[in-house]
C-alpha positions as CSV (number, residue, x, y, z in Angstrom):
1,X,0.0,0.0,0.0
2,X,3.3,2.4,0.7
3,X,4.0,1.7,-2.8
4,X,0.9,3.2,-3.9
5,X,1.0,6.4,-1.9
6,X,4.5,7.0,-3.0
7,X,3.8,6.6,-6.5
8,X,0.8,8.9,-6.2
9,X,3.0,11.5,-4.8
10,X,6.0,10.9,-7.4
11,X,3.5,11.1,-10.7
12,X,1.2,13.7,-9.4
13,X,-1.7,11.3,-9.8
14,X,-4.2,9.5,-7.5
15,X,-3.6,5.7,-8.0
16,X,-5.8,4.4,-5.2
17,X,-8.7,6.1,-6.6
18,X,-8.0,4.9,-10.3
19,X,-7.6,1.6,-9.3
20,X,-11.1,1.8,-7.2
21,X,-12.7,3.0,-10.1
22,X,-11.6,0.6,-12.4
23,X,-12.3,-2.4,-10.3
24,X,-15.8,-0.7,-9.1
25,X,-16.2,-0.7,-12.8
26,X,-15.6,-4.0,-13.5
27,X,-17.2,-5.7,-10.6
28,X,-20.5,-3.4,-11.9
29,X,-20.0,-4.8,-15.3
30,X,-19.5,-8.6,-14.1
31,X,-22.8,-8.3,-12.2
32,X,-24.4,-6.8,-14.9
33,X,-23.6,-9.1,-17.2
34,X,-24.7,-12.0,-14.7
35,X,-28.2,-10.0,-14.7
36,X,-27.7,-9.0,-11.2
37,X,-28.3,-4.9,-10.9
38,X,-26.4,-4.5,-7.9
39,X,-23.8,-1.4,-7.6
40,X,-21.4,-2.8,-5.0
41,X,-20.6,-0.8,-2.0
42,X,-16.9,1.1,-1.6
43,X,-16.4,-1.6,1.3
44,X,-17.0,-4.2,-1.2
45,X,-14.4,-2.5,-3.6
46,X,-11.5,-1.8,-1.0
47,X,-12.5,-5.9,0.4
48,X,-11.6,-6.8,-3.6
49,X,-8.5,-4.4,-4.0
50,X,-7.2,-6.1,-0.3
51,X,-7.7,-9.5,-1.7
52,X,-6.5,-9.0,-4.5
53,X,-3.0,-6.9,-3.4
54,X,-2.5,-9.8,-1.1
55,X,-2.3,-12.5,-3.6
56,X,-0.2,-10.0,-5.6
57,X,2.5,-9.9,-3.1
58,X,2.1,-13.6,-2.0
59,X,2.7,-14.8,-5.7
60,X,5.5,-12.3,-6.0
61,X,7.1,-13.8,-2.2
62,X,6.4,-17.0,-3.9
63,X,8.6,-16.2,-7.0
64,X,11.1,-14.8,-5.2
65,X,11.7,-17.9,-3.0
66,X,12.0,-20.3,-6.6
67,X,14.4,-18.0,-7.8
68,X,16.7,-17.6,-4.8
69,X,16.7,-21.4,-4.6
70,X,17.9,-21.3,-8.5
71,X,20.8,-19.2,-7.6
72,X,21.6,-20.7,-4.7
73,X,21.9,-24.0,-6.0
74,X,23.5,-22.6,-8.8
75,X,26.3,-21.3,-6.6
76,X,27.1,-24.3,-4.6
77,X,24.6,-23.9,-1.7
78,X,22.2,-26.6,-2.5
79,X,23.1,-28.3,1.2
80,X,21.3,-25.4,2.7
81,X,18.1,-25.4,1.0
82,X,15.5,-27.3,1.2
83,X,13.6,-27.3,-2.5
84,X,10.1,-28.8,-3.6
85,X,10.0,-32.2,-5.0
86,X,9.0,-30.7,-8.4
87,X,11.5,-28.0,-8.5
88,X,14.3,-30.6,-7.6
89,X,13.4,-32.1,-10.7
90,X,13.7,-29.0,-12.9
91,X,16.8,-28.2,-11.9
C-alpha cells in the first residue's frame, strides 16, 4: 500500500482512486452481465483491492523464493536449501 502512496506523490496522480474505479467498474459490469443490478458498495471494492494486493504480493514472495533457490543452487549452496519435489526435478 506504501508503494501506492508513493507513486501517487511521485506522478502527481491519485492511483488508489484509479484503481477503485476501475475495479468498481468492472465488478458493476460482471454483475451486470450476470443479470444482477447491484452497484457494490466502496467496502466491497476496497474488500476486492485487499484480496486482491494480497495474492499480488504472496505470488511475487512466492517467486522470489523459486528464484533464490535457483541461484543458490546454482552457486554451490544446494546443502542449505531445502527445495520442492517438483523444482528438484527441474533443476
Amino acid at each position: 500500500m506504501c508503494y501506492v502512496v508513493m507513486y501517487s506523490f511521485l506522478i502527481r496522480e491519485n492511483i488508489l482512486a484509479l484503481i477503485t474505479i476501475n475495479i468498481h467498474a468492472s465488478v458493476t459490469f460482471i454483475l451486470s452481465s450476470f443479470g444482477f443490478l447491484v452497484i457494490p458498495s466502496m467496502n466491497v471494492i476496497y474488500a476486492i483491492f485487499g484480496t486482491v494486493l494480497l495474492l499480488n504480493c504472496s505470488f511475487f514472495v512466492f517467486l522470489l523464493h523459486l528464484l533464490y533457490a535457483l541461484f543458490f543452487t546454482r552457486l554451490g549452496m544446494k546443502a542449505s536449501l531445502r527445495l520442492p519435489k517438483w523444482f528438484a526435478k527441474a533443476i
